[in-house]
C-alpha positions in Angstrom: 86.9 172.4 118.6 84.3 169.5 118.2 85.6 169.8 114.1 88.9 169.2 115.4 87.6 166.1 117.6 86.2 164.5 114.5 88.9 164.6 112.8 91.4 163.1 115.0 88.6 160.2 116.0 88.1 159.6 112.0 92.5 159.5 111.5 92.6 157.5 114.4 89.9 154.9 113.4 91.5 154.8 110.0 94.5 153.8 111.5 92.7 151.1 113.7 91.4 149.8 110.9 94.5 149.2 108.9 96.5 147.3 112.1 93.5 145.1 112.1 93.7 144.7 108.1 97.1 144.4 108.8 97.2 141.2 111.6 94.1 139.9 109.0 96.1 139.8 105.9 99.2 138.7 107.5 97.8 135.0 109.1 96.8 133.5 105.6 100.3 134.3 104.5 101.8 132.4 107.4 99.4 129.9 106.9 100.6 129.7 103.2 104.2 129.9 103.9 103.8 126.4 106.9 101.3 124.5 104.1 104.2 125.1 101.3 107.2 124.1 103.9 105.0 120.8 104.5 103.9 120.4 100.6 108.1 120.4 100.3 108.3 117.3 102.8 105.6 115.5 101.5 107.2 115.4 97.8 109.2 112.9 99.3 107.1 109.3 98.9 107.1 106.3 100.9 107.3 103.1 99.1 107.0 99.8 101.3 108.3 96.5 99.3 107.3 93.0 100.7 109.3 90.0 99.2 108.2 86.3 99.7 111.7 85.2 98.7 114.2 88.8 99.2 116.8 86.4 100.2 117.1 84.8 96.8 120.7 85.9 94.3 118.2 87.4 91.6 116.6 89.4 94.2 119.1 90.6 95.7 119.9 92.4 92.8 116.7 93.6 92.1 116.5 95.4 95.1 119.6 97.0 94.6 118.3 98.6 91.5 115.0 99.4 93.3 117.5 101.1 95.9 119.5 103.2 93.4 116.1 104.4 91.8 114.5 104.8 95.2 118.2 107.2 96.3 118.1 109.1 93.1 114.8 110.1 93.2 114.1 110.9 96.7 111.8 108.2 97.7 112.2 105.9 101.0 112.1 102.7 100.1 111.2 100.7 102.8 111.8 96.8 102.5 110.3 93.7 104.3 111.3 89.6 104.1 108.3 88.0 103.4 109.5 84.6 104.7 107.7 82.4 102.3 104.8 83.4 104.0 101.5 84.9 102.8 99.9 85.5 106.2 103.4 87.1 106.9 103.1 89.3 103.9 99.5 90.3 104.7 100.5 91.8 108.4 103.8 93.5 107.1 101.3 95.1 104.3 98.4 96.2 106.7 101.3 97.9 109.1 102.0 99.6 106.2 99.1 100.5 105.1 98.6 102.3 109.0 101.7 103.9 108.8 100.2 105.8 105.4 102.6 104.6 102.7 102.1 106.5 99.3 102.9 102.9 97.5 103.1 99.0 98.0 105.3 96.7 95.6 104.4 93.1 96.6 106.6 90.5 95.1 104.5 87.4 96.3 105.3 83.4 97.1 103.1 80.8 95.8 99.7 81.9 93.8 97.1 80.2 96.0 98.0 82.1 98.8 97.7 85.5 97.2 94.3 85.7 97.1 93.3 87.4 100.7 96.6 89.5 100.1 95.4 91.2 97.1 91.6 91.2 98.0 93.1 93.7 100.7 95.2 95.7 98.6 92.9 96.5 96.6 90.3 97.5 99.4 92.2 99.2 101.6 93.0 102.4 98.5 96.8 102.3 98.6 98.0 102.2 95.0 100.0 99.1 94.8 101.3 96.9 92.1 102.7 93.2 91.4 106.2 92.3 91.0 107.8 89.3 89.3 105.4 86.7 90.3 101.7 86.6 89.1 99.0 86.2 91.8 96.1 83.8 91.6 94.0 84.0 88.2 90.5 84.7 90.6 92.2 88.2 91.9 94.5 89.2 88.3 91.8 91.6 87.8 92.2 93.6 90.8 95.7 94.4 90.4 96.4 97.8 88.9 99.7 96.3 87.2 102.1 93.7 87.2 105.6 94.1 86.4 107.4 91.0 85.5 108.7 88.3 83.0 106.6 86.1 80.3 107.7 82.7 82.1 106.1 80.3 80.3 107.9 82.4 77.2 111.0 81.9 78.8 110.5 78.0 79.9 109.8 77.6 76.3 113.5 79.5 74.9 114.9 77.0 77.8 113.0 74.2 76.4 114.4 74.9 72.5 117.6 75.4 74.1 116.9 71.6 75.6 115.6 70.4 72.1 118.6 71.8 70.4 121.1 70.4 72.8 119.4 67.0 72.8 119.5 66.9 68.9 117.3 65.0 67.3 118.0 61.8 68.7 116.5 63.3 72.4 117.5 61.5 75.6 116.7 61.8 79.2 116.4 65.2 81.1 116.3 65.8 85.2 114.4 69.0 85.9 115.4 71.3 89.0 112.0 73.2 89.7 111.7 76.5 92.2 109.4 76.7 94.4 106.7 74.7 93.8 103.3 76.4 93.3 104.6 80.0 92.6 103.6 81.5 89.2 107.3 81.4 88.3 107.9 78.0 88.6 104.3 76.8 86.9 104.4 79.1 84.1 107.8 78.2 82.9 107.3 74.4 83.3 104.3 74.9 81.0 106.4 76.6 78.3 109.4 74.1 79.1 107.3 70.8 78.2 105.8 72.5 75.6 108.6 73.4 73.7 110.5 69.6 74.4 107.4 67.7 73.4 108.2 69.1 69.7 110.7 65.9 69.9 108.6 62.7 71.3 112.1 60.6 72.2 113.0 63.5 74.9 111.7 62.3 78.4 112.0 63.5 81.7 113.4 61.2 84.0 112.9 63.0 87.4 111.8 66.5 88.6 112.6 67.6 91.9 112.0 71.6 93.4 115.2 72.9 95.1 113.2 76.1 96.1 115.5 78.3 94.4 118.3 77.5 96.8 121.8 76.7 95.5 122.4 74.3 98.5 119.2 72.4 97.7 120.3 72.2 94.3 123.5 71.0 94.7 121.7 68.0 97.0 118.9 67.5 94.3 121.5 67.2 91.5 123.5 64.7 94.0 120.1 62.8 94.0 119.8 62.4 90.2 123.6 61.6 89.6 123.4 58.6 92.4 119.8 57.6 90.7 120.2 57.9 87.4 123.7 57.8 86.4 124.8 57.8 82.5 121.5 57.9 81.8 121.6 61.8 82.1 121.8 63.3 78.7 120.6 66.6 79.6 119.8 69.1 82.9 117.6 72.1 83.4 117.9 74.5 85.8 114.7 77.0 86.1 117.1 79.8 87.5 121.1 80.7 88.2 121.3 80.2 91.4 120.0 76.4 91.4 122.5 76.1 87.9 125.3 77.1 90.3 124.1 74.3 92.8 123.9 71.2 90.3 126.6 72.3 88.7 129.5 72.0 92.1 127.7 68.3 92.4 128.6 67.9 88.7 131.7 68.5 89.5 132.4 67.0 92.6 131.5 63.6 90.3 133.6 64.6 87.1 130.6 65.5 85.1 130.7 69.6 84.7 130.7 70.6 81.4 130.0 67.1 80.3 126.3 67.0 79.9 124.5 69.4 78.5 122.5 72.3 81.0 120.1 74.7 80.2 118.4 77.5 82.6 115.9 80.5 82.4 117.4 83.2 83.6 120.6 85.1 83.7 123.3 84.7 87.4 126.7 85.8 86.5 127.5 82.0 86.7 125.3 80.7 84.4 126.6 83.5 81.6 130.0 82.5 82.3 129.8 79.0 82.0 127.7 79.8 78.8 130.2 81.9 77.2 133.0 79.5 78.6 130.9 76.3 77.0 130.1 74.8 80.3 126.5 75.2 79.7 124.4 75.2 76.7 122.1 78.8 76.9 119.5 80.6 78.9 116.9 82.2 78.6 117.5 86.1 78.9 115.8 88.1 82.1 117.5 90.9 83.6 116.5 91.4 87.6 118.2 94.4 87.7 116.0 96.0 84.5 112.9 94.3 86.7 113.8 96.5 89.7 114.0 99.8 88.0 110.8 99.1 85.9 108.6 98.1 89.2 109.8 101.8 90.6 108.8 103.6 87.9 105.8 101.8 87.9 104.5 102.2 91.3 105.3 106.1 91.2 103.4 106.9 88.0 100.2 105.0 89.9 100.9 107.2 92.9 101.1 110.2 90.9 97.6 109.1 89.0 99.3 108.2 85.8 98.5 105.5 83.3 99.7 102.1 83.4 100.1 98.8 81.3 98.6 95.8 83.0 101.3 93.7 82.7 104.8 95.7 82.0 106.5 92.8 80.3 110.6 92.5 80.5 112.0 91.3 77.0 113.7 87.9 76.9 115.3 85.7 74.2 118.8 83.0 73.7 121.2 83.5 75.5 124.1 81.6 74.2 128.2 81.4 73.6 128.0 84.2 71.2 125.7 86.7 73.1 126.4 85.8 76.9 129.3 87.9 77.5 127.0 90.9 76.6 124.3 90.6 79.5 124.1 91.7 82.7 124.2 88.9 85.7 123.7 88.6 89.3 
């Protein structure tokens, strides 16, 4: 009888044993199956883009492109104005940076102001990158990559364009600038003033910013036609938009298409009056190429992936023959 005993006790602590193996074994597999469930959620990044100037034509489509890629590729995109405004900037990136974004694209305003915005990007271990306008020359080194156009080789296909145009006689030129101080605007003056001095009898009668604002534009063109007169041989434009703007004062006076213009960059208008002989060439920069190449960018740095420094977009003439080819904004 005690035989007996022993043997049930020894079934039913085998038994005991296996319900606790059991309840053991099964936890790590629920565990398992809630950390793969929130590994699928998380394949979705966040991306937060800050824009000193969103509000610009050329940027608008940029983001569109950033959109598309963002939609295709399941990643939120989420997008701030920058207003112009570094300190702005710097807040919308910090609440950013709290709300644990996987990736920053800053497109920043002026380079001066870019130095305490980048000092905290790249403190504050976020990968982030730079798009379309270079920041200050003291912080270059602590961005990862910057994704943009060679300006100042852009200002100078603007500024052949110019020469050419001119002939070799030269003549007067009025310059509409952006925004003064930003990268953009600096760089491609350098190449622009470059490439004219090649012909000493060009000069530069006047240049005014317009802030890359077609309204602006259209009253700084205004300016130089009530100034200056017949004495205009030749215009440049740094970007479509402003084009657009000097060219309704041209022809509010009877003067479109009758002295020569030349931009850097490539608005739906400016290609049209190109290929239509209104203006004399641009130089090629495609903001909808720049959108899709800053995405790609920032998500091979989130995913630890190598980078170029500076992801350069091609550019070269744009004139009547090739203009109808190119994609505006």
């Amino acid at each position: 009888m005690k035989k007996v005993l022993a043997m049930l006790l020894a079934v039913m602590m085998v038994i005991s044993l296996a319900a606790c193996g059991g309840a053991a074994s099964s936890a790590p597999a629920a565990e398992e199956s809630a950390a793969a469930e929130e590994g699928g959620d998380s394949e979705k990044l966040t991306i937060f883009f800050t824009n000193a100037i969103l509000t610009a034509p050329y940027c608008a489509v940029q983001l569109e492109a950033m959109q598309a890629y963002a939609e295709a590729n399941n990643i939120d995109l989420q997008v701030a104005d920058g207003k112009e405004d570094a300190q702005t900037q710097l807040d919308q990136i910090k609440n950013a940076v709290t709300q644990g974004v996987d990736g920053i694209v800053y497109f920043p305003g002026d380079q001066a102001s870019t130095i305490p915005v980048v000092r905290y990007l790249a403190e504050c271990g976020t990968p982030f990158i730079v798009l379309n306008s270079k920041v200050d020359e003291s912080v270059q080194d602590l961005v990862p990559s910057y994704v943009g156009s060679d300006y100042e080789a852009m200002g100078k296909i603007a500024g052949e364009l110019a020469v050419d145009a001119l002939g070799e006689d030269g003549g007067n030129l009025v310059y509409i600038d952006g925004l003064s101080g930003t990268e953009v605007a600096l760089a491609t003056e350098k190449g622009f003033t470059e490439a004219i001095s090649a012909n000493g009898n060009i000069n530069i009668l006047a240049q005014q910013p317009a802030d890359w604002d077609t309204a602006k534009a259209m009253s700084v063109m205004e300016d130089f036609i009530t100034t200056f007169g017949d004495d205009i041989d030749c215009i440049f434009a740094v970007d479509g938009g402003m084009a657009k703007g000097a060219a309704q004062a041209l022809e509010n006076a009877g003067l479109w298409g009758k002295i020569p213009m030349v931009c850097s960059d490539q608005g739906q208008f400016v290609l049209d009056a190109i290929a239509a002989g209104e203006m004399s060439g641009t130089a090629m920069q495609d903001p909808y190429q720049e959108g899709e190449l800053a995405m790609q960018v920032i998500v091979k740095l989130i995913n630890g992936e190598s980078v170029e420094k500076w992801e350069v977009l091609p550019t070269g003439k744009v004139t009547k023959e090739n203009a109808s080819s190119m994609h505006g904004y």
